[in-house]
Structure formats: structure tokens, C-alpha cells
N, C-alpha and C positions, 0 to 999 in steps of 0.2 A: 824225287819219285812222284808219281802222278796216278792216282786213285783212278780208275775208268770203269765207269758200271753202264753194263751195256743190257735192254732189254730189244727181245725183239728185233734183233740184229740192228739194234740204233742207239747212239749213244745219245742214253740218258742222263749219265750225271757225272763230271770229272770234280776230282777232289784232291787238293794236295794232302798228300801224305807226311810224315816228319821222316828224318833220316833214319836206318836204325841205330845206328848211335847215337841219340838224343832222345830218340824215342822208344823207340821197342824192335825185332827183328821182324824182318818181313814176313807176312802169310798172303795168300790168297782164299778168298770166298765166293762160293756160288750160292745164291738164294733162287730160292720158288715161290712165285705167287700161289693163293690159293683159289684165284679168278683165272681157272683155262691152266694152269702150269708155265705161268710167263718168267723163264728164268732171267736175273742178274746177276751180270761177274765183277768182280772186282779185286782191285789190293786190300790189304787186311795187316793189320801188325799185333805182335804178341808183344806184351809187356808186366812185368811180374805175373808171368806162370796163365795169363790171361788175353782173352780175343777179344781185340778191338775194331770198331769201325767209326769213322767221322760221322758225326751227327746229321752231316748234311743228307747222307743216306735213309733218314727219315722223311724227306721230300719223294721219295720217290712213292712211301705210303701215303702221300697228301695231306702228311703234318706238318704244319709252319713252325718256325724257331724262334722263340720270344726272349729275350734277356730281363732281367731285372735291372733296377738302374747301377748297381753294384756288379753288372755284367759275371759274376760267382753262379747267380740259378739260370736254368736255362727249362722253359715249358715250352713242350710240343704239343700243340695243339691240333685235334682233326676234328672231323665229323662222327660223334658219339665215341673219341677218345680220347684222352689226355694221360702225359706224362710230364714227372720233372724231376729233374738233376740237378745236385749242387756236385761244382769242381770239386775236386778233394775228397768228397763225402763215400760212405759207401753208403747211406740212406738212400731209398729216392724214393716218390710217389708217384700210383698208377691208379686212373680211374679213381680218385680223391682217396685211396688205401696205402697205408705205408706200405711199402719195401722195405727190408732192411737185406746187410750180407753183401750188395752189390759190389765189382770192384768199381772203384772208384774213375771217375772220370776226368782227365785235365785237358789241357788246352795245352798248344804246341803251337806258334808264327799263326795266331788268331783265329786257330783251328780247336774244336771244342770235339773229343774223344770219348765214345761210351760202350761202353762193357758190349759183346757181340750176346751176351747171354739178353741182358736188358734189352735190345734190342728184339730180341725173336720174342720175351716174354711180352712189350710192349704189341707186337704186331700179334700175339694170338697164336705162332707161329706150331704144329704139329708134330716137328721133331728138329733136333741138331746132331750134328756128328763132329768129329775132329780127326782127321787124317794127318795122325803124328809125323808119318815119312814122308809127306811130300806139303806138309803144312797147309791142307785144305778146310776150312772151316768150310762147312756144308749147312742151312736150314731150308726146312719146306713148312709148306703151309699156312706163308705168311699174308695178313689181309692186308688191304688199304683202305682207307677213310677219307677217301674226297666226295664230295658232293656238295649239298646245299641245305641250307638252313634260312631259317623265316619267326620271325617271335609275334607270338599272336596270347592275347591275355598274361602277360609278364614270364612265358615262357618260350624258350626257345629250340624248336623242332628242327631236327637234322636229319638228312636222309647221308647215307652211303651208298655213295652210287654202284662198288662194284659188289654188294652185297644185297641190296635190295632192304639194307636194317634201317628203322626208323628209332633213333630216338628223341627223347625231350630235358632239357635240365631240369633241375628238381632235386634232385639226389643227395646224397649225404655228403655233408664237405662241396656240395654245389656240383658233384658229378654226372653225368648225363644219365638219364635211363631209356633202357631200351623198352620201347611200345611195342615193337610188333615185328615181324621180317617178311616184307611185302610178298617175298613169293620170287621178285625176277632181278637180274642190275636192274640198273638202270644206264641209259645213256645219255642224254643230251638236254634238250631245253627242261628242263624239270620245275614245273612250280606247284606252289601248293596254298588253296584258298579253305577258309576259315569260316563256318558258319554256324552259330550259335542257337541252340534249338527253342522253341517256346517251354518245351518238358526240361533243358536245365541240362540237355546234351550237346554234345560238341559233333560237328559234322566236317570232316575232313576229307577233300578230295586231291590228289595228288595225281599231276600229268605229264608225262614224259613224252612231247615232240622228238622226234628223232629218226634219222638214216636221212638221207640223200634224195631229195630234195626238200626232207621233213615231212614223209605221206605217211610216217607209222604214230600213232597214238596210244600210247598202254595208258589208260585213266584207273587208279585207284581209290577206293571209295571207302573210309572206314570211323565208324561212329565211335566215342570216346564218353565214358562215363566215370567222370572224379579225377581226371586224367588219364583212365586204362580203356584200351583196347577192348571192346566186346564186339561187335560185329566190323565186319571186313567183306571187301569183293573188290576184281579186279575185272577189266575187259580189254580186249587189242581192238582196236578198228585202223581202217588202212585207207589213207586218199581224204573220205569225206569225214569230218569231226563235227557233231552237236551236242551241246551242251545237255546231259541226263535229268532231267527234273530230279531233284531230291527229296522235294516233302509235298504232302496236302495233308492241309488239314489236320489231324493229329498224329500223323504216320510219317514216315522217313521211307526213305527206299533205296534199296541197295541191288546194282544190275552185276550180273557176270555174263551180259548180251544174249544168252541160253534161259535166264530166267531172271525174273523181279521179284525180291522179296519186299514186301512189305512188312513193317517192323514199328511196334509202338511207342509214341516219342515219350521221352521220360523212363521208362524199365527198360526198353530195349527189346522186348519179346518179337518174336518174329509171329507175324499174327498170320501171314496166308503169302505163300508162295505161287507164282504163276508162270505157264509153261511157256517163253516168248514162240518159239520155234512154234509149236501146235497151235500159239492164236495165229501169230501171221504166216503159217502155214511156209515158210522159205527156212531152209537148212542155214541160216546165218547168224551172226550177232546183232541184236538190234540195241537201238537207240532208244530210247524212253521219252518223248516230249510232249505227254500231256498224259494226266490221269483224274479220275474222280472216282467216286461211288459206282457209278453206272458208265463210265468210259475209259478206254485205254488209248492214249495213240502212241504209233512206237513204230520207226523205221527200222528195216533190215539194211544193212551194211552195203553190200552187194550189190542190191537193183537199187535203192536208195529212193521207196517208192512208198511216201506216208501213208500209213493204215490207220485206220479205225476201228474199234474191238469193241462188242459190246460185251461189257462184263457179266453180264445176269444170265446172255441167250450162246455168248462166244461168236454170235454172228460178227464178221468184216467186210472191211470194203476197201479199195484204195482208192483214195481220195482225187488222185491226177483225174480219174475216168471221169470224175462227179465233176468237179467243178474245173478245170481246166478247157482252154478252146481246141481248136483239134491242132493248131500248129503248138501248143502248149504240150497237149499229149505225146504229139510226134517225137517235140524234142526230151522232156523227160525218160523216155522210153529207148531211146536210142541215143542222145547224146554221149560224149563220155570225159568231157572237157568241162572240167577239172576231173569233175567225177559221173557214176552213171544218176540219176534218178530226179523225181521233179525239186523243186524248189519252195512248199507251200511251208509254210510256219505258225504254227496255232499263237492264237492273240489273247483270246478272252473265250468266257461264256457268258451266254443270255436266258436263263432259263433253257428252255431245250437245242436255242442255239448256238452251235460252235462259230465261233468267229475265226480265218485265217486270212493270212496275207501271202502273195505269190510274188517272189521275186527274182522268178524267171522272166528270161530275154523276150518273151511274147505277152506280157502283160499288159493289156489296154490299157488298168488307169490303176488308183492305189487305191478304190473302191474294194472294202473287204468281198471277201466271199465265205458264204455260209451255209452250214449244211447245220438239219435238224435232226435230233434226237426221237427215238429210237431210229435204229438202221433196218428202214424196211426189208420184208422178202426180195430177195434179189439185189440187196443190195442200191435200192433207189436213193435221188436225192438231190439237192435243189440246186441246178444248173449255174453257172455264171454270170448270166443274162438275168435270170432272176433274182441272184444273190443282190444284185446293185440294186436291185429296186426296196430294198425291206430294209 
């Protein structure tokens, strides 16, 4: 007989089954994700008054099957879960917590069997049923735990990709813990970088590239103190990606593209909030790439057209008009390959002036350009032509 679990109208996983005279009598099971309602079916057998499934059926939640060298225990490992069965036993262990009561699990022509109950309790799973007359074992609301994981300071951070959960090891008996639950899945390229603060916090940004041809960015942003979660933000941007500044000076910063918090390093207080949308005046999510005391700069998503903010008066500017030539302008302004908006990149400061670099398709030479502090009425400010010469 031949175990066949089909999700999605495609088959996902074929499993030999034993005979039932050697092993137990036939049942059939339908399972429910709890990402969207994605069902799987399959064969299923009863054996001492109990529902069985091949362990292999734990691959489809994105646990791997590890043996011991005495091939008797068997650990499923995922992202922020772990389970383990010994043959024979009716003990087992979840999340580094005994079980006890379990029916017992054996092995049948190299094939390793476990209780249907262990199975939904491993997956988290929201109810089971048993259809005595036509032998259906039924559960819903079962999760998965595939994703990725990255160890940074002797610890090892795991994301679940169809839950959006983060956790980290640590835990009692070496069990994972849960940090935080991002908010969304996740999908596709995902990584996650690590930055250590001068106040003694941890800075954690997590980025998920994904869809077709890779133009969607969800970036998640969340500060860590003693290991725990205390501030968090998330933002989508679509086509163009830059990198968010995350600290000056003794402050940390956290975007949700609608607004910047700043937040102070070491406690973590959120010291002053700012409104992106009313400084650069455009309905969009921005970017964040440069900040001080007395300056903001921060791209909107959309026109992809760097601003300048001053923090004190709220006055702006965008920057393409100032220091850009007119075929520099033309094409910021209208291009839309890759994406819309200019190309300018902030470098440095020099006292009151800003230093950037343009590396748009009309750039005469790799002479900075610079603009000076405060941003006059109207918006003035020191041309191209001029920039080279200082």
C-alpha cells in the first residue's frame, strides 16, 4: 500500500505504508494547514485502538528526521520546534518538555510510525476528530516551521517563514524561544544582519526579497535588550530598496516608512517620533538615509526623489533640483527603469556641509556635490558647477 499526501492538488509526499496485517488496519486522513487552509490527504493506519502516521509526514511541516547512532530515538527538528520519539516508548519530548502517555511508535521495512495524536500536538494543531464509520482521521490548524536561521553572539535566531515567528535558543533543556511574531509570512530570500549597539543593545534587521522578479522588500527592524524584544517596526517597499540608517549618535531608529522613531540607545525609550509623510509632504513610505540634530534625509518610495528636511523649521527641498544638470533632472523625474527617482547618495558631513554622490547615467565626473546647511527660503542651494569647485 502506498501513503500519498497531496497538498494543493500536487503531490507532496508518497510514503510506504505496512500491510494491515503486520501492521495495523487501514484509515485514511485529511489534514489543514493553518497558513490559508492548505489541505492534505492521505493513508493513515489504526493499530492498538490507535491513529497512525509515517513520520515522514512531518517534512511536510519543515522538520527534518535525525536518528541517534542506535537508530531507537528519532528528533524532528524545525524552525523554533523540536520533537523526539523513542521506538517502543510511550514517553516523548516537545519543545525540551516531557510527554508522557504517548502511544508508542515502531518502525515497519525502515519505516518509523507516530501516534496521529503526537503529531497534531507537535504541529500546534487546533482540533482532531475521528470518523469511526468510514475511518477518517481529520485535524485542522496545523503550523509549519520552515525558514531560516543565522547565530550571532552564541545564539541562534530562527525565523518561520509561514508564521512570521521569530525565535532564538536559549531555553530550558536548550529549547528555542519565541522573541516576537513579526506581524506577516514570510517568503523568499530572508536574511537577517546583526548589530551591536554602543548603549549594550542589539539591533536587528530582518529582510524578506520576494515575488517575481524579487521587486517586493518587507524589511523588519527590531531592537533587543538581554535578549528580549522591546521595540519593533516593519515597512513594504516595492522595485527600489535602500538601506534605512539605524543610529546617530546616541539614538537608534526605527521606520514603519509613515514615521521615524527615534529611540534611546541603552533604555530603549522612545524619545520623539516624526511624521515622514507631512515632512516630505508625498502619501508614501520613505526611506531614511541620513539624519543629525538639525537634518533629515529620507526618500519616498514612489517618486524616489531625495529630500532634505530641516528638523528645527520643517523646511524641504529635493535635492535632484539643487544639484543635478538638467539632463540629470529630466531623467530622475521621468525615468522608470529599474525604478522612478534620482540616484544622489549622501557621503559625509563637513560642518554645515552635506556631501553626496550621483550615480546617475548623466554624471560628468565623481566630483562630490554639496549642498549647505540651513535650507534657505525657497528652498535655495549650491548648484553642481559650484559644488566641484569647494
Amino acid at each position: 500500500m502506498k501513503m500519498k499526501w497531496l497538498a494543493a492538488a500536487a503531490l507532496v509526499l508518497s510514503l510506504a505504508a505496512p500491510s494491515p496485517a503486520s501492521a495495523g488496519a487501514p484509515a485514511y486522513a485529511r489534514l489543514t494547514w493553518a497558513n490559508g487552509g492548505t489541505q492534505a490527504a492521505g493513508d493513515a493506519i489504526i493499530k492498538n485502538g490507535a491513529v497512525y502516521l509515517q513520520a515522514d509526514a512531518f517534512e511536510m511541516a519543515g522538520l527534518r528526521l535525525q536518528w541517534d547512532k542506535s537508530h531507537q530515538r528519532a528528533d524532528f527538528i524545525g524552525y523554533g520546534k523540536s520533537a523526539a520519539v523513542r521506538v517502543g516508548s510511550t514517553a516523548a519530548v516537545l519543545d525540551g518538555n516531557p510527554v508522557r502517555g504517548m502511544p508508542a511508535p515502531f518502525s515497519y521495512q525502515g519505516k518509523l510510525y507516530v501516534s496521529a495524536r503526537f503529531f497534531v500536538m507537535t504541529l500546534e494543531g487546533g482540533s482532531m476528530a475521528w470518523d469511526a464509520k468510514n475511518r477518517v482521521f481529520s485535524a485542522g490548524g496545523l503550523h509549519t516551521y520552515a525558514g531560516v536561521s543565522q547565530t550571532y553572539g552564541g545564539r541562534t535566531y530562527s525565523i518561520v517563514k509561514a508564521t512570521g515567528e521569530l525565535f532564538a535558543s536559549g531555553g530550558k533543556h536548550g529549547a528555542s524561544v519565541k522573541l516576537a511574531d513579526l506581524g506577516s509570512p514570510l517568503y523568499d530570500g530572508v536574511s537577517m544582519s546583526f548589530e551591536p549597539t554602543k548603549g549594550g543593545l542589539l539591533y536587528l534587521t530582518i529582510l524578506d526579497n520576494y515575488g517575481e522578479p524579487h521587486l517586493h522588500n518587507h524589511a523588519f527592524t527590531l531592537i533587543l535588550k538581554n535578549g528580549s524584544v522591546i521595540r519593533k517596526a516593519d515597512v513594504n517597499y516595492w522595485q527600489r530598496y535602500e538601506n534605512n540608517v539605524t543610529a546617530y549618535g546616541n539614538h537608534l531608529l526605527l521606520t514603519d516608512g509613515k514615521t521615524l522613531r527615534i529611540v534611546e540607545d541603552g533604555t530603549g525609550n522612545v524619545e520623539q517620533t516624526l511624521d515622514l509623510v507631512k515632512l516630505g509632504g508625498e502619501d508614501d513610505d520613505y526611506f531614511v538615509e541620513g539624519i543629525a540634530d538639525d537634518f533629515l534625509l529620507i526618500r519616498p518610495n514612489g517618486s524616489g526623489l531625495l529630500t532634505l528636511v530641516d528638523r528645527q523649521s520643517g523646511a524641504s527641498v529635493k535635492l535632484y533640483g539643487k544639484l543635478l544638470s538638467a539632463e540629470g533632472m529630466e531623467y530622475a523625474t521621468t525615468n522608470d527603469v529599474p525604478y522612478r527617482g534620482d540616484m544622489l547618495h549622501y557621503v559625509k558631513r563637513n560642518g554645515s556641509a552635506l556631501y553626496f554622490e550621483d550615480n546617475g547615467p548623466f554624471a560628468k565626473s565623481n566630483a562630490p556635490l554639496i549642498f549647505s546647511l540651513p535650507i534657505p527660503a525657497g528652498g535655495g542651494a549650491v548648484g553642481a558647477d559650484a559644488a566641484k569647485q569647494k
